[in-house]
C-alpha positions in Angstrom: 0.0 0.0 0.0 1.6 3.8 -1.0 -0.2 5.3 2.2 0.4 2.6 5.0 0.1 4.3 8.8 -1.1 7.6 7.5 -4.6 9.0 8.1 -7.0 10.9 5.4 -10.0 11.4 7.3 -9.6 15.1 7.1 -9.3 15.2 3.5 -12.8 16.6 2.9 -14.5 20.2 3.2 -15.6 21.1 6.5 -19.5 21.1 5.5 -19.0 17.8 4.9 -18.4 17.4 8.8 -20.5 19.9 10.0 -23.3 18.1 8.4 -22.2 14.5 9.3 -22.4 16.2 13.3 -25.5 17.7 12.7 -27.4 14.0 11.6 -25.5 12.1 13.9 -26.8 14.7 16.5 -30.2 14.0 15.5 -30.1 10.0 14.7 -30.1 10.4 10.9 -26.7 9.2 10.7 -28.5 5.2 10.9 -30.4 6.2 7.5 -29.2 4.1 4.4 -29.0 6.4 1.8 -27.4 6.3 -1.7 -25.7 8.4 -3.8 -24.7 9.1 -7.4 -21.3 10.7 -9.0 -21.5 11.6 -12.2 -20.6 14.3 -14.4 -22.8 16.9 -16.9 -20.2 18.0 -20.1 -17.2 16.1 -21.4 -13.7 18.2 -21.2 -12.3 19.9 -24.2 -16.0 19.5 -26.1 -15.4 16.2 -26.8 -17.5 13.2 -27.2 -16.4 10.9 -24.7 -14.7 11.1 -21.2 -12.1 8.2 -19.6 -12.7 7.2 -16.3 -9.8 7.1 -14.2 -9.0 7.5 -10.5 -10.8 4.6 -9.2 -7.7 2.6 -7.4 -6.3 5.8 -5.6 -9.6 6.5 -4.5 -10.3 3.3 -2.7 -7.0 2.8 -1.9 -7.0 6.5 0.1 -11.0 5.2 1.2 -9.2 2.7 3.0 -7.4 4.9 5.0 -10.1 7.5 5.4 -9.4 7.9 9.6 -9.1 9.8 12.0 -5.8 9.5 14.4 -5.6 11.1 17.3 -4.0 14.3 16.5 -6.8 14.6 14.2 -9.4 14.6 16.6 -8.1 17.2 18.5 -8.0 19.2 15.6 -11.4 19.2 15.2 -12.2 19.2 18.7 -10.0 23.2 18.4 -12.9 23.7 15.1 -15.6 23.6 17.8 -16.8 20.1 16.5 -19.1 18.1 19.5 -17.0 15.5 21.9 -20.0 12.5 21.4 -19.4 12.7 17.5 -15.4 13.3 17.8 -15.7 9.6 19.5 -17.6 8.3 16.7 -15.2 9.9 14.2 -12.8 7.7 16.4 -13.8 4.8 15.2 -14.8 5.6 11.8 -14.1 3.6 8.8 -16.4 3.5 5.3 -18.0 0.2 5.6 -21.1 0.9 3.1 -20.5 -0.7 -0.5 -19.4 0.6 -3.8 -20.6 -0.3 -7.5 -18.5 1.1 -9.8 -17.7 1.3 -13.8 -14.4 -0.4 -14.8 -11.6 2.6 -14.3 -10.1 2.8 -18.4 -14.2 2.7 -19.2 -15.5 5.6 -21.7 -18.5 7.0 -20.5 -21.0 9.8 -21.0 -22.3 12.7 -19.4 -25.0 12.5 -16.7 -25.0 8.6 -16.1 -24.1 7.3 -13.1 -20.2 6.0 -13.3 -20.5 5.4 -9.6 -23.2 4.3 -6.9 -22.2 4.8 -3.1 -24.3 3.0 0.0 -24.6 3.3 3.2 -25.3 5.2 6.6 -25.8 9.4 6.2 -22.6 9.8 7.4 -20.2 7.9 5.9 -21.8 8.7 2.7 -21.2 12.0 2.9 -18.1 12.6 4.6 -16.1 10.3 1.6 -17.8 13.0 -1.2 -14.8 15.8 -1.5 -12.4 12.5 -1.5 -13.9 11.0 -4.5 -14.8 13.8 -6.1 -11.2 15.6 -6.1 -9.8 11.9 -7.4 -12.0 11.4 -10.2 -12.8 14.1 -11.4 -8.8 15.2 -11.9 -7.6 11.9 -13.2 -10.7 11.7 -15.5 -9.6 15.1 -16.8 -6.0 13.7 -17.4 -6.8 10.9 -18.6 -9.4 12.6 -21.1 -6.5 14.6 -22.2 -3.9 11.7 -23.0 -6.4 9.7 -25.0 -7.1 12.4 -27.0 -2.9 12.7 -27.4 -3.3 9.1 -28.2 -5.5 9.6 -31.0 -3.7 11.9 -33.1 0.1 10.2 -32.1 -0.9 6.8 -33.2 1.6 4.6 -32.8 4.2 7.2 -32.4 4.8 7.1 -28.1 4.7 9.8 -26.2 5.7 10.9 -22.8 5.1 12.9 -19.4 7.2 15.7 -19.0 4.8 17.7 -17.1 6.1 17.3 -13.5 7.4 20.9 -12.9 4.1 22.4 -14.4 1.8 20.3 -12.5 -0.7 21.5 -9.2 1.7 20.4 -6.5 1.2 16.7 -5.6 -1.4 16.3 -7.8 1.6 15.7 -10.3 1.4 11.8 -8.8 -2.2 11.0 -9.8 -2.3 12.9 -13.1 0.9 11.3 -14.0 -0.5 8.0 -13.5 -3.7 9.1 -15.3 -2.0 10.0 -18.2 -0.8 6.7 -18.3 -4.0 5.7 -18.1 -4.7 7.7 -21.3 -1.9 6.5 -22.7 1.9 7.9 -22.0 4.4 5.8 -22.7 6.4 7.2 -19.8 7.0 9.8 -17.4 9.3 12.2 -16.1 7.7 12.0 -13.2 10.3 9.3 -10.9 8.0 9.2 -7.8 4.9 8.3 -9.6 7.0 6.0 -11.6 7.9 4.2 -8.2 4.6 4.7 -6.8 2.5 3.3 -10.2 4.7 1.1 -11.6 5.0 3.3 -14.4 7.9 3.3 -16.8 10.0 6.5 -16.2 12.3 8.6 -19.0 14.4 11.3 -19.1 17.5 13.0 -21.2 19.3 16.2 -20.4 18.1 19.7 -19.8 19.8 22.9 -21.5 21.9 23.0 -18.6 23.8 20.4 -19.0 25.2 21.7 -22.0 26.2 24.9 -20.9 27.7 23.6 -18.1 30.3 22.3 -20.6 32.8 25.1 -22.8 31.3 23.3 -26.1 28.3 21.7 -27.5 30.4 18.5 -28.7 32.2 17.9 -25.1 28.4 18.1 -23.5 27.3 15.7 -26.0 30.4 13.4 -25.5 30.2 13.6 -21.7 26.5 12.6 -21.7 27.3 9.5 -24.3 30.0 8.1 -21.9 27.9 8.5 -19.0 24.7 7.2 -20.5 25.8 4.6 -23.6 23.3 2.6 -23.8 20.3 5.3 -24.2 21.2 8.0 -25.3 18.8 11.0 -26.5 20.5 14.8 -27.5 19.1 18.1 -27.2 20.1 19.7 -30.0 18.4 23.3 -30.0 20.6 24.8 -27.6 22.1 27.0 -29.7 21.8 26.3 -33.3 19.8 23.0 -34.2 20.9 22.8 -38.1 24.2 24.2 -37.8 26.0 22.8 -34.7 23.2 20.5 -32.6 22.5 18.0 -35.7 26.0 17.9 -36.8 27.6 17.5 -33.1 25.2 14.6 -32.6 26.1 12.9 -35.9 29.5 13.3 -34.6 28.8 11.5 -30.9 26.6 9.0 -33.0 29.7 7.9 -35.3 31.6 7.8 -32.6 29.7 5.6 -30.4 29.1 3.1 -33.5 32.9 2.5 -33.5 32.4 1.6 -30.0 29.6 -1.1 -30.5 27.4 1.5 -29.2 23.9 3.6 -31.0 22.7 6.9 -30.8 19.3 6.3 -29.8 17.5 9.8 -30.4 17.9 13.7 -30.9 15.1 15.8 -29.5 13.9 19.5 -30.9 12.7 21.9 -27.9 12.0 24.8 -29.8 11.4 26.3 -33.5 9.3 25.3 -36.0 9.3 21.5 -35.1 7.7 20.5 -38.3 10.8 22.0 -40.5 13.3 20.7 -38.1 12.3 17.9 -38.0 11.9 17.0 -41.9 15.6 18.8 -42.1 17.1 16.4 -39.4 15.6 13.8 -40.6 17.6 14.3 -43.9 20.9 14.8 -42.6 20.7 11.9 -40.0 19.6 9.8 -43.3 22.6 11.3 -45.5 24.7 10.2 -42.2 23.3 6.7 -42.8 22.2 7.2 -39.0 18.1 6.2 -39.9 18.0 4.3 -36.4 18.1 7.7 -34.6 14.7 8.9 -33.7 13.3 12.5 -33.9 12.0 13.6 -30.3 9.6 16.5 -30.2 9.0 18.8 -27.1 7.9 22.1 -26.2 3.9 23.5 -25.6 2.5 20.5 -27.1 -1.5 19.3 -27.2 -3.4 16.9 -29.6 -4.4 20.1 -31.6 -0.2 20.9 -32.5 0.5 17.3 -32.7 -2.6 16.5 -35.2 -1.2 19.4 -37.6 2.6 18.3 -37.5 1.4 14.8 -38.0 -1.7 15.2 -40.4 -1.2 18.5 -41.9 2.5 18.5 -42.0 4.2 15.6 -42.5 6.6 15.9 -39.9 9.2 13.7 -39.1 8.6 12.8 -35.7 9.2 9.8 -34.1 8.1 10.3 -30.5 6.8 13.5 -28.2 7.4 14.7 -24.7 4.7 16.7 -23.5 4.4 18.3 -20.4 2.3 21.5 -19.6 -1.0 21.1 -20.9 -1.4 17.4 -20.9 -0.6 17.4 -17.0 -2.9 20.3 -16.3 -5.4 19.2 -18.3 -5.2 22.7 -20.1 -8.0 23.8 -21.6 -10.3 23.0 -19.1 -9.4 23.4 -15.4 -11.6 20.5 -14.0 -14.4 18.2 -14.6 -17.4 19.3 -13.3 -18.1 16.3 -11.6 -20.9 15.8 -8.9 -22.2 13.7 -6.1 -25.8 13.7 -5.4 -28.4 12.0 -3.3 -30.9 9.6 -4.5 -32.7 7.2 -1.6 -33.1 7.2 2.1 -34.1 3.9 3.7 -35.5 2.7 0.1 -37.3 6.0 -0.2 -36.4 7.8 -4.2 -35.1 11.7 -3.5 -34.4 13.9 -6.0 -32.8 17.7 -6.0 -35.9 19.3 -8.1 -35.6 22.1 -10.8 -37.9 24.0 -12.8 -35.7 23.2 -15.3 -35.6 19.9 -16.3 -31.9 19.3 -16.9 -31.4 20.4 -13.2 -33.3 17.6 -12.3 -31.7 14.2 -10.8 -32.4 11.1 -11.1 -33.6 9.7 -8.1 -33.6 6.1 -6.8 -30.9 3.2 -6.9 -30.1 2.5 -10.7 -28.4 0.9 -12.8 -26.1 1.5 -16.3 -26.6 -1.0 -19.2 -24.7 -0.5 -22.3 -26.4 -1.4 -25.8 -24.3 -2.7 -29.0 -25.3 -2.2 -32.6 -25.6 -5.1 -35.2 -21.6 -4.4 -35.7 -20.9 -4.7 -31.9 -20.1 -1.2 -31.6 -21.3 1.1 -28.3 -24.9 2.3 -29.9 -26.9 3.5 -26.7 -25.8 3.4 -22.6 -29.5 3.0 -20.4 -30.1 4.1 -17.1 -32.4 2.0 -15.2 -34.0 1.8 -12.0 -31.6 -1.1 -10.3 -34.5 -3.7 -10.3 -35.2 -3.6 -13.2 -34.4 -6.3 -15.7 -33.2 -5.0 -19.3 -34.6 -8.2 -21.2 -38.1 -6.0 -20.2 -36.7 -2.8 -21.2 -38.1 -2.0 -24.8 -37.5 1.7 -24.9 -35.2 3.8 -24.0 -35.8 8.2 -23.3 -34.0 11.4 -23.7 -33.9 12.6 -20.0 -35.4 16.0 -21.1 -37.5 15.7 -24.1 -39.0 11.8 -23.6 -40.7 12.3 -27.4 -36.9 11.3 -28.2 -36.6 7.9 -27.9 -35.3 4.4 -29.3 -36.2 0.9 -29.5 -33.5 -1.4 -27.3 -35.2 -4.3 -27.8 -33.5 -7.6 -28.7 -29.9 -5.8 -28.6 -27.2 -7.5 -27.0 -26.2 -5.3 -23.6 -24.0 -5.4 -20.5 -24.3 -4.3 -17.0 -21.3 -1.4 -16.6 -21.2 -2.0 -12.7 -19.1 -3.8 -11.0 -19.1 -4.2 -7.1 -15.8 -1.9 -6.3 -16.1 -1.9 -2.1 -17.5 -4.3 0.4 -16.8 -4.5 4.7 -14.1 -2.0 4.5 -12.0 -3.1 1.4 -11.5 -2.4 -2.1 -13.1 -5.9 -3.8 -10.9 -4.8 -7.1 -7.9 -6.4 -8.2 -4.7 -4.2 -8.4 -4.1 -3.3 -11.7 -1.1 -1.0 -12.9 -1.8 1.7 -15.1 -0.6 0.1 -18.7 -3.5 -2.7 -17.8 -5.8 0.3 -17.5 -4.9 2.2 -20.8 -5.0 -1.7 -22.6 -8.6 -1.9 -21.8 -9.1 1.6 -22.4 -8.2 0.8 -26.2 -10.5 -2.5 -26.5 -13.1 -0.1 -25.3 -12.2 2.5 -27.6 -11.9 0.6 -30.3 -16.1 -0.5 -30.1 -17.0 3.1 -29.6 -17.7 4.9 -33.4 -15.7 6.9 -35.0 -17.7 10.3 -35.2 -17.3 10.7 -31.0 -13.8 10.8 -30.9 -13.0 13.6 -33.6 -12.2 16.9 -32.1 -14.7 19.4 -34.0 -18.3 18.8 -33.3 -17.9 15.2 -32.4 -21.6 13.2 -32.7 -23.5 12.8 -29.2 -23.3 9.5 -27.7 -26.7 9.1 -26.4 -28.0 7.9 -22.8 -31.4 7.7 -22.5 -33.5 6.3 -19.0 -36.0 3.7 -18.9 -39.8 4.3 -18.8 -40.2 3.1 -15.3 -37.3 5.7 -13.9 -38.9 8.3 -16.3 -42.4 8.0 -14.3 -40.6 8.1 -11.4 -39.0 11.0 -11.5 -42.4 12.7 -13.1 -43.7 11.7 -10.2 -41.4 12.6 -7.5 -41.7 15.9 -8.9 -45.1 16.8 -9.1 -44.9 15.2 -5.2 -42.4 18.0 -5.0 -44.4 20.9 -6.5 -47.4 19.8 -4.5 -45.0 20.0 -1.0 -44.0 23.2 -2.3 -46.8 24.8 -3.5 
């Protein structure tokens, strides 16, 4: 376990305590209540979000406690001494069904269903929602590398750019997504995660000459080495200099493994490197590509461009998830003791979903992702001929006969993760099987096609008629 003999019971917002003291202090905290995470627009107007985040958070759930030191923190917060001895003995014991972490999934269905008591429902929402949402968002953000790269690897570099410590969970989400490697050497320890690295400007002017640097790094690192060779003057010393170290380390039974641009326009370096390596005879030696990279840059150099680029190190905005700062995942409420709740809306898309449910996916005659259902959790989806648009039910479309699967898995039972260990490379594998059956049209970047979730007639009338309970309570 990374976070043996440590305690994250304060991990959470305060409301989330102050309201956990407030229905223990008036016996709701015996109610058996469940709730729902999910999330309402996929990052970077895509059509599809990976989910990712799932092992940290029940590994962190598992030491979601309170030690000593911590209860007499909160005692100094003004929180009551009869529920700091409950928080004494806390644990999450309440159960967990879960998508698959590496699934792709769909905005405003359920990826996650929580149960229990009032309490420890609640107090575990800021914990899961900072760890899914931000590895989702990471994740999101390497597939989407992974689209446009191909089969040409990339890797992490975005350690010095990241939010803190969150550089250990988005490095192993963009893993997830599909990095090759990171720069990143305590996730790499921590994850399992392959970890990569060459030489930084610095290192060459430490040395009186671009040549000696080169040299000095060869000797030191013969049997992978990778040259910067922007540093001062990429076609007029840095190419040349490395041919030079790469000759030389051939007459010692040794290879040159790659050059790597940092700056300039990478597309026309890159085709003019690739030349005078080739006129060198040196067409082993890879082209590395850095600097401000995203899908969008890599998609033109690759697509538009031609360039001649072997591999990409990317670092800023794939580990900040840059364009968008977060996904705005939520956590909402949806039963007490087997009763449906809902948070209510005059508008409709406000509206939850209330009661324990279900996710079914739906496959086409080709096999290929064609609908994902949200259904009440008793209900049986042999029965279920129709599925609804959530907001306009006039939209709707015949299920019936297709083959399906259930999406949940049971993820936390009696105080323990249920889930195999799986490193992040297993993840990103299933990640592509799954990828591979959803269409085309979702995963291009500009006005990708909706991938549609409807709800089942029976949660439909439901909700209708929790609501009009609602308006009548109201009114």
């Amino acid at each position: 376990m990374i976070f043996n003999n440590q305690h994250f019971g304060l991990y959470t917002d305060f409301y989330e305590l102050t309201m956990a003291q407030g229905y223990y202090s008036c016996g709701k905290h015996r109610q058996q209540v469940t709730f729902d995470y999910y999330f309402r627009t996929n990052p970077y107007k895509g059509g599809f979000t990976v989910f990712a985040g799932l092992r940290d958070f029940l590994e962190l759930l598992e030491h979601f406690s309170y030690s000593d030191s911590d209860i007499d923190f909160l005692a100094g917060q003004g929180l009551d001494r009869d529920f700091l001895k409950y928080l004494s003995e806390f644990r999450f014991r309440g159960t967990i069904y879960s998508m698959n972490e590496g699934e792709m999934v769909f905005p405003n269905e359920p990826i996650l269903r929580v149960e229990g008591n009032m309490v420890e429902c609640q107090l575990i929402e800021s914990l899961l929602l900072n760890i899914l949402n931000f590895e989702s968002l990471i994740a999101t953000k390497a597939f989407r590398i992974k689209l446009v790269s191909g089969k040409k690897p990339f890797a992490d570099f975005g350690l010095r750019r990241a939010q803190g410590l969150g550089a250990l969970h988005a490095s192993r989400a963009a893993c997830i997504g599909g990095a090759g490697s990171t720069s990143n050497v305590m996730a790499g320890k921590m994850f399992d995660i392959p970890v990569s690295g060459t030489m930084a400007h610095s290192w060459i002017q430490s040395f009186n000459n671009e040549l000696d640097a080169f040299r000095a790094y060869a000797n030191t690192h013969p049997t992978n080495t990778t040259l910067l060779v922007d540093t001062y003057d990429t076609l007029r010393s840095g190419i040349p200099n490395a041919i030079t170290i790469a000759r030389e380390m051939e007459a010692k039974g040794q290879r040159l493994q790659a050059i790597r641009l940092d700056s300039g326009d990478l597309a026309y370096l890159s085709k003019k490197a690739r030349k005078m390596l080739d006129n060198a005879k040196l067409q082993s030696v890879k082209i590395v590509a850095s600097n401000q990279l995203n899908e969008h840059v890599i998609k033109t150099l690759l697509q538009d461009q031609n360039a001649a680029i072997d591999a990409f190190g990317i670092g800023t905005e794939l580990i900040t998830g840059k364009e968008n700062a977060a996904l705005d995942g939520v956590y909402k409420l949806t039963e007490i003791d087997g009763e449906s709740r809902m948070k209510f809306s005059e508008n409709i898309e406000k509206v939850t979903l209330p009661g324990k449910k279900q996710v079914i996916r739906y496959f086409d005659e080709e096999e290929k992702f064609y609908r994902d259902g949200i259904l009440l959790n008793n209900e049986n989806p042999i029965e279920v001929d129709f599925l609804y648009h959530p907001v306009y039910p006039e939209k709707n479309t015949t299920v019936k006969g297709m083959k399906y699967e259930y999406l949940y898995v049971k993820a936390w039972e009696h105080g323990k993760s249920l889930l195999p260990v799986k490193y992040p490379t297993e993840i990103h594998d299933f990640l592509e099987t799954r990828a591979q059956l959803l269409p085309e049209e979702h995963k291009r970047f500009i006005s990708p096609h909706i991938y549609k979730v409807g709800i089942s007639h029976q949660l439909m009338q439901n909700r209708n008629s929790l609501a009009n309970k609602i308006k009548r309570f109201t009114n």
